[in-house]
C-alpha positions as CSV (number, residue, x, y, z in Angstrom):
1,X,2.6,7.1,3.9
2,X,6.2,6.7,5.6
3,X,9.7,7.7,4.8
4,X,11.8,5.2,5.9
5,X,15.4,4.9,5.6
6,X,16.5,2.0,3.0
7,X,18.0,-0.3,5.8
8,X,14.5,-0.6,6.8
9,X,13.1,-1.2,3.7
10,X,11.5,-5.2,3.4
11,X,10.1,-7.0,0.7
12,X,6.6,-6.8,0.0
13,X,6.0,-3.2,1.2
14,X,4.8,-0.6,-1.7
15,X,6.4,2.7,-2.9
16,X,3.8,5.7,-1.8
17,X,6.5,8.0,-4.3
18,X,8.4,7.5,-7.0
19,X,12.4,6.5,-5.9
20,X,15.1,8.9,-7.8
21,X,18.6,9.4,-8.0
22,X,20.3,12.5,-6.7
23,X,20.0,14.1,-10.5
24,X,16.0,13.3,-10.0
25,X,16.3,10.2,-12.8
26,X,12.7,7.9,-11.6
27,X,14.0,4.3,-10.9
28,X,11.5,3.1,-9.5
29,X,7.4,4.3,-9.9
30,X,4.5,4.5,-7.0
31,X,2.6,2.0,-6.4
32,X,5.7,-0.9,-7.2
33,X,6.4,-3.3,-4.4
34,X,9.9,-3.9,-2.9
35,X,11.9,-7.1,-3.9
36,X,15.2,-7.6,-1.9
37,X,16.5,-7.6,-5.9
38,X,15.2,-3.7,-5.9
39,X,16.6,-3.0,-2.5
40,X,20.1,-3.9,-3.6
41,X,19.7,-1.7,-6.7
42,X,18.6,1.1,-4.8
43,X,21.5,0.4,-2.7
44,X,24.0,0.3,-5.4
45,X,22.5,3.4,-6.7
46,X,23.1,5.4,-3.2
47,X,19.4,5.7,-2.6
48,X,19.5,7.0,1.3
49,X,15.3,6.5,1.9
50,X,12.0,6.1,0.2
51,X,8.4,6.4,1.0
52,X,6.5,3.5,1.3
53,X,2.3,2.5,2.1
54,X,1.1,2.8,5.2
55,X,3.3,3.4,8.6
56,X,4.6,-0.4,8.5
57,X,7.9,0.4,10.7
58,X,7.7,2.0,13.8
59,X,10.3,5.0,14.2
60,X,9.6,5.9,17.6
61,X,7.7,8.5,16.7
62,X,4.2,9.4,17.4
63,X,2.8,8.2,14.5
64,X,1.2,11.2,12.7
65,X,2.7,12.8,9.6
66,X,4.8,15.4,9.0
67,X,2.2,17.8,8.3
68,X,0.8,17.3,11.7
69,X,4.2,17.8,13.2
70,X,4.6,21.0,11.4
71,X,1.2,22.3,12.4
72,X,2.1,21.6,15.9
73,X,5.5,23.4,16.4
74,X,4.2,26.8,14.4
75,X,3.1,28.2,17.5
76,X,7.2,27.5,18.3
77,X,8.0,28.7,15.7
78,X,6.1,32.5,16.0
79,X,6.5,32.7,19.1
80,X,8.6,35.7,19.4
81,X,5.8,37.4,17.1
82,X,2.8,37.6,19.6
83,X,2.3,41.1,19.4
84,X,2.6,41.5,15.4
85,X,-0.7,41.9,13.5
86,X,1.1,40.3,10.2
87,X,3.2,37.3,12.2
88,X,-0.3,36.5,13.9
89,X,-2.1,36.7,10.3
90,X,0.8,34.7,8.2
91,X,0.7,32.0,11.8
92,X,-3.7,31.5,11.6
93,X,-3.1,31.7,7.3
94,X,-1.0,28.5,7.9
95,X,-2.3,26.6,10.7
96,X,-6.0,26.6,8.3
97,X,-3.5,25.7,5.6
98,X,-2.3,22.5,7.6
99,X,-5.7,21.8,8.9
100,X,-6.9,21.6,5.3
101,X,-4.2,19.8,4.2
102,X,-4.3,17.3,6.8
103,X,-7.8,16.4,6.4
104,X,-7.1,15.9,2.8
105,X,-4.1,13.4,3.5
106,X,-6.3,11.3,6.0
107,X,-9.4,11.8,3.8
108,X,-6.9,10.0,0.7
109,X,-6.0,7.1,3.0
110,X,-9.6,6.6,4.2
111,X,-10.2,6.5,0.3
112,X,-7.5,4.1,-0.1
113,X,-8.3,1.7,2.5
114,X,-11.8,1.7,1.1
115,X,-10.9,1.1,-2.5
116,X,-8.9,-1.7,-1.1
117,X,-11.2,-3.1,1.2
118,X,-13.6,-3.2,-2.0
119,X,-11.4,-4.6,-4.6
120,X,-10.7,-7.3,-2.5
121,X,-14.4,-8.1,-1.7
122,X,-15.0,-7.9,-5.6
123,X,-12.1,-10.7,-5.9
124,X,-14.0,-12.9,-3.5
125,X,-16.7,-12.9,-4.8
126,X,-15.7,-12.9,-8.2
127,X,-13.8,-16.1,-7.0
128,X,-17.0,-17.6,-5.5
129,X,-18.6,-17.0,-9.0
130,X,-16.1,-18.8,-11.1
131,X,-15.9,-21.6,-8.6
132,X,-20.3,-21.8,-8.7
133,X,-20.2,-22.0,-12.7
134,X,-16.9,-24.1,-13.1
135,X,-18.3,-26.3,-9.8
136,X,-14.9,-26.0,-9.0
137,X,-14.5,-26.1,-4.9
138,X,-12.6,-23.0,-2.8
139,X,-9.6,-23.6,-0.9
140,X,-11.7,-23.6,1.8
141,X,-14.6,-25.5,0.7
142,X,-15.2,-29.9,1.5
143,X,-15.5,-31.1,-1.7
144,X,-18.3,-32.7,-2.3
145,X,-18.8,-36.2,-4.8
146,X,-15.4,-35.7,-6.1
147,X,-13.9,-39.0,-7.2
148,X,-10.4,-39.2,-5.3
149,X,-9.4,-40.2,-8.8
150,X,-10.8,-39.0,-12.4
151,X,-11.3,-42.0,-14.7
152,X,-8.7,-43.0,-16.9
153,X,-9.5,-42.5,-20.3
154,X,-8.3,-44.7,-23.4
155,X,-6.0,-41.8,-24.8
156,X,-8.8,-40.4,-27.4
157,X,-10.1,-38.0,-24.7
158,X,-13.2,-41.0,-24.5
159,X,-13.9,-43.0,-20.7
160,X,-12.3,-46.7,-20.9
161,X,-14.9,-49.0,-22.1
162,X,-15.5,-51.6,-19.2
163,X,-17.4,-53.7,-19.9
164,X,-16.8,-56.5,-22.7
C-alpha cells in the first residue's frame, strides 16, 4: 500500500482506501481501479492523493511503510527521556506496538499476494478445462485438424449436400 500524490496516479493501478472529499463524502471505494476518466474527476473534485496497491511509484524513499518509519525515529523522538521510568515504559509499549503492527501489515500483503497468485492459477486452469471439454485451442496452443475454413452450410443449420 502507497500514498501517492494524484499527479502520479496512472491507469490501471487499484485503490488500497477508499478516495473522499474534504467533508469525508466516499467517491471512490477500495479495491476500484483508476481510469484516466476517474483521475480527472478526482481532479475536479480537489482530491490532493490517494492510496493505491502495492508500491508501484518510486518516491525516493526507502521503500518501507510508514509504520516502519515511525518505529524508527521513536528513539528520536524520546530521546530527551532516557532517564524517565514512564518515557522508557510508554517508548518499549510502542515500539512492541509497531512491531506487532508491522508484522500484521506484511503478514496482509503476504496474504494478498497469495490469494492472488491462487486465483489466477484457478483461472488457468479453469481455462484449460473449458478449452479440454469445448476442444476449443488456448491462445497458446497449435491447433490441431482444424479446417482453415468451417463448411458452408445450406442456411438450415444442415452441411451442403455435395454430391448429386
Amino acid at each position: 500500500m502507497q500514498k501517492i500524490p494524484l499527479d502520479l496516479a496512472a491507469p490501471g493501478m487499484k485503490l488500497a482506501k477508499p478516495v473522499t472529499k474534504s467533508d469525508g463524502l466516499v467517491l471512490v471505494g477500495t479495491g476500484v481501479e483508476l481510469t484516466t476518466t476517474i483521475i480527472s474527476r478526482f481532479r475536479a473534485s480537489g482530491v490532493q492523493s490517494l492510496t493505491v496497491q502495492g508500491r508501484p511509484v518510486d518516491l525516493g524513499d526507502d521503500g518501507g511503510s510508514d509504520l516502519e518509519r515511525i518505529a524508527g525515529r521513536l528513539d528520536h523522538l524520546f530521546r530527551k527521556h532516557g532517564q524517565d521510568r514512564f518515557m522508557v515504559t510508554l517508548r518499549n509499549m510502542l515500539r512492541r506496538f509497531f512491531a506487532e503492527r508491522i508484522a500484521a501489515a506484511k503478514a496482509a500483503e503476504e496474504a494478498e499476494a497469495a490469494a492472488l497468485a491462487a486465483a489466477a492459477e484457478a483461472a488457468r486452469e479453469e481455462a484449460e478445462a473449458l478449452a479440454a471439454q469445448n476442444r476449443i485451442p488456448l491462445v497458446d496452443d497449435e491447433p490441431e485438424g482444424v479446417p482453415a475454413r468451417p463448411e458452408v452450410g445450406n442456411g438450415n443449420g444442415a452441411p451442403r449436400e455435395t454430391g448429386r
